[in-house]
N, CA, C and O of each residue as an XYZ file, in Angstrom:
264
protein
N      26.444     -4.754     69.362
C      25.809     -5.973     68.933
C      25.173     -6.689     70.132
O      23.965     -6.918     70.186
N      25.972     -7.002     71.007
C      25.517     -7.766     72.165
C      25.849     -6.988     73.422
O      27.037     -6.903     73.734
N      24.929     -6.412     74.174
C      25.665     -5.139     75.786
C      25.432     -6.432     76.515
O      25.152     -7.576     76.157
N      25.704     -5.689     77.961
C      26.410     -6.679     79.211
C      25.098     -7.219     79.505
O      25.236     -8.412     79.775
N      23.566     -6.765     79.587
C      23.023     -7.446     80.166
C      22.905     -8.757     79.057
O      23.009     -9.876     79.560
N      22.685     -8.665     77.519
C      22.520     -9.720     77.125
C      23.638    -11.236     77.278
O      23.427    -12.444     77.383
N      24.924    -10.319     77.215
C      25.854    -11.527     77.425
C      25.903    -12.325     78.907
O      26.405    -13.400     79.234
N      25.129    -11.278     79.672
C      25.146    -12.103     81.088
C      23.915    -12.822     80.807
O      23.901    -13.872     81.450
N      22.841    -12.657     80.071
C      22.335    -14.301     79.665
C      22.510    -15.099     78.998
O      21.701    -16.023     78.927
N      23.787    -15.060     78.138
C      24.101    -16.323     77.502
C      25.360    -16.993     78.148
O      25.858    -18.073     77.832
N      25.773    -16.108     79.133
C      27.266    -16.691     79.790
C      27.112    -16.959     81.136
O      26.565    -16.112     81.842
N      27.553    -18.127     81.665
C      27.517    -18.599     83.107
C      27.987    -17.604     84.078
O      27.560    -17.299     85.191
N      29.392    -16.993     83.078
C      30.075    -15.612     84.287
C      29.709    -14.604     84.861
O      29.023    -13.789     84.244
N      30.096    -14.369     86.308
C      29.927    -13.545     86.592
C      31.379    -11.992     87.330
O      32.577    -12.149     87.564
N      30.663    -10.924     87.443
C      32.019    -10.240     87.942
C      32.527    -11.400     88.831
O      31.871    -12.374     89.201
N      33.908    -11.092     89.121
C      34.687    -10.647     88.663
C      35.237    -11.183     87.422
O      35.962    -10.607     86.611
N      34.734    -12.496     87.393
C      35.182    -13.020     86.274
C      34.756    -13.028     84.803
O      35.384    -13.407     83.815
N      33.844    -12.644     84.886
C      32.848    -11.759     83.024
C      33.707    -11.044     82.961
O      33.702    -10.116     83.769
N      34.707    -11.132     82.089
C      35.678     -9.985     81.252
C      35.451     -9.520     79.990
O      36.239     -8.948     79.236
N      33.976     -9.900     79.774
C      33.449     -8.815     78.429
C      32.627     -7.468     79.150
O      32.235     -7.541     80.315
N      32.408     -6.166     78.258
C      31.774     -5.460     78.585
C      29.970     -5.250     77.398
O      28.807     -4.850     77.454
N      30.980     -5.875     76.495
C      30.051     -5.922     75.253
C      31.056     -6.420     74.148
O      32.282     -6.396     74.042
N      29.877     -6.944     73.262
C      30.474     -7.795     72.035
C      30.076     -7.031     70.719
O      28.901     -6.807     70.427
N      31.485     -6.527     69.705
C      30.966     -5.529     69.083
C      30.836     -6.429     67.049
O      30.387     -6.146     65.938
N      31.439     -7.337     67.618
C      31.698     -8.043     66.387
C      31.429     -9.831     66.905
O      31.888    -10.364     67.915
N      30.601    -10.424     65.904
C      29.947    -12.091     65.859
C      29.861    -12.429     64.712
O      29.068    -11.996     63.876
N      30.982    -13.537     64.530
C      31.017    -14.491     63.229
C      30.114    -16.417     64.325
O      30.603    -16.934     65.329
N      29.397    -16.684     63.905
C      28.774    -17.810     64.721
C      29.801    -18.869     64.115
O      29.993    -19.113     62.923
N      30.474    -19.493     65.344
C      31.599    -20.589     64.910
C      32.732    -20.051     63.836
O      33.262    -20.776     62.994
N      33.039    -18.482     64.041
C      34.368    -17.948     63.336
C      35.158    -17.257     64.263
O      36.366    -17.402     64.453
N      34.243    -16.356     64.928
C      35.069    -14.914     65.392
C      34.335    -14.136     66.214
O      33.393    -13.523     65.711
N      34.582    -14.013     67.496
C      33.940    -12.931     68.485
C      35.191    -11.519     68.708
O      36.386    -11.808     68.751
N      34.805    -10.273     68.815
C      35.426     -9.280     69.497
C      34.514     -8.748     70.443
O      33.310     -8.627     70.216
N      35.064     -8.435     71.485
C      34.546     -7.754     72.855
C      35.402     -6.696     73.338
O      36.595     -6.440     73.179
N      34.716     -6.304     73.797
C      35.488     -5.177     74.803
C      34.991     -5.147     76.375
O      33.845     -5.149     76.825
N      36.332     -5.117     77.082
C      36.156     -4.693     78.214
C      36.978     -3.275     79.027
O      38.162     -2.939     79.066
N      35.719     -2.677     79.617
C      36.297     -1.268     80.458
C      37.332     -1.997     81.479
O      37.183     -3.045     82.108
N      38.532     -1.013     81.431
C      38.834     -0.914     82.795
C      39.440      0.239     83.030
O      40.015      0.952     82.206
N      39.255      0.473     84.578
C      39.692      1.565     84.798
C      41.271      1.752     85.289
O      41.977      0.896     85.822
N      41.510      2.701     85.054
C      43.262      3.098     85.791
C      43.407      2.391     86.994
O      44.551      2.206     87.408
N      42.952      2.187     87.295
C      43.557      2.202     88.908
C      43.362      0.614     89.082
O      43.857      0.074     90.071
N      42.601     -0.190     88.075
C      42.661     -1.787     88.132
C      43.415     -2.132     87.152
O      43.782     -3.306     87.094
N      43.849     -1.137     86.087
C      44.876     -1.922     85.107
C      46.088     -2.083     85.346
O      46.700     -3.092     84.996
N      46.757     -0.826     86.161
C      48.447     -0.042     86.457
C      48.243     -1.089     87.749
O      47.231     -1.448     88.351
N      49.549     -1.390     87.891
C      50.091     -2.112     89.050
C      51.714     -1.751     89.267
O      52.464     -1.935     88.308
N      52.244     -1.247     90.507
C      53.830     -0.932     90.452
C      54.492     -1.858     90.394
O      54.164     -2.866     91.020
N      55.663     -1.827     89.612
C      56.199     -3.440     89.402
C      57.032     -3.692     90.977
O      56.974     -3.003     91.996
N      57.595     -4.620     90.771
C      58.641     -4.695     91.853
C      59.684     -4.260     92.060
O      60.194     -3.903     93.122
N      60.320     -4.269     90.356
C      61.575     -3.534     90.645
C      61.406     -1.841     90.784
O      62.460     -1.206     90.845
N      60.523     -1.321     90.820
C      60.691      0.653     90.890
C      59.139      0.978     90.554
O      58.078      0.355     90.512
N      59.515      2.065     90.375
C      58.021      2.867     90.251
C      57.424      2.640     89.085
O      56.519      3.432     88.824
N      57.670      1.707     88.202
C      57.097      1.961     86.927
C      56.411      1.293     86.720
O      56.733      0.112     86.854
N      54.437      1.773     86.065
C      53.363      1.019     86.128
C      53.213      0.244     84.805
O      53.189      0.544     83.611
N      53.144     -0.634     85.375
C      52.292     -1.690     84.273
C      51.577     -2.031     84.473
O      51.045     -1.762     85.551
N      50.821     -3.197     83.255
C      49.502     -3.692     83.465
C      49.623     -4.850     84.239
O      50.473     -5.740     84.233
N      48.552     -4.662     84.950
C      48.392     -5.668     86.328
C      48.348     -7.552     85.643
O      47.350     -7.834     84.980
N      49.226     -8.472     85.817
C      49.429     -9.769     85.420
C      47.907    -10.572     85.124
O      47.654    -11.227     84.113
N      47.097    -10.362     86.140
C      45.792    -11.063     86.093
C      44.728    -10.810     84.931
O      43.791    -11.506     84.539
N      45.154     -9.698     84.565
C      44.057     -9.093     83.260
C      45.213     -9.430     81.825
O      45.095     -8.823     80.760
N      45.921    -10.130     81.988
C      46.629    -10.503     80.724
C      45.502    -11.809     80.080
O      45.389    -12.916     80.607
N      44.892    -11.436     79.077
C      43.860    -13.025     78.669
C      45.061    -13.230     77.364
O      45.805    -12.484     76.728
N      44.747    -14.712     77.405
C      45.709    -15.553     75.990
C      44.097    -15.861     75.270
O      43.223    -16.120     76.097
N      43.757    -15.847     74.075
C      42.974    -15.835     73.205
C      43.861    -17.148     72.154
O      45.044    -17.270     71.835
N      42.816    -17.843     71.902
C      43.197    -19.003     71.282
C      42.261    -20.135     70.347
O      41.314    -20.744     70.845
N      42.489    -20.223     69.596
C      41.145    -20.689     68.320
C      40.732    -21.672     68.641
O      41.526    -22.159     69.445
N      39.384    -22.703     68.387
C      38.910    -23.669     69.060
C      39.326    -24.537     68.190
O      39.115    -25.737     68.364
């Protein structure tokens, strides 16, 4: 519906902080879905306690209705 170059003209953001890749679904004043790529190696983070990867804290978004 909407790719990255169009949303980078309707949105102030930029990397790093544009966390859409594209918008695949638009309700105007209901409902947006987007997607964003990421790759392995920016999502996995080793925790503290041992080897086991999770997703890196900073890419956690809270989504919340206006």
């Amino acid at each position: 519906m909407f790719n990255y170059k169009e949303i980078t003209q309707l949105l102030p953001h930029r990397y790093p902080f544009l966390l859409i890749d594209k918008i695949i679904e638009f309700e105007p004043g209901k409902k947006v879905v987007a997607v964003k790529m990421a790759k392995a190696a920016i999502v996995k983070a080793k925790a503290f306690a041992g080897e086991k990867e999770v997703a890196a804290g900073e890419l956690s978004i809270v989504a919340r209705p206006i």
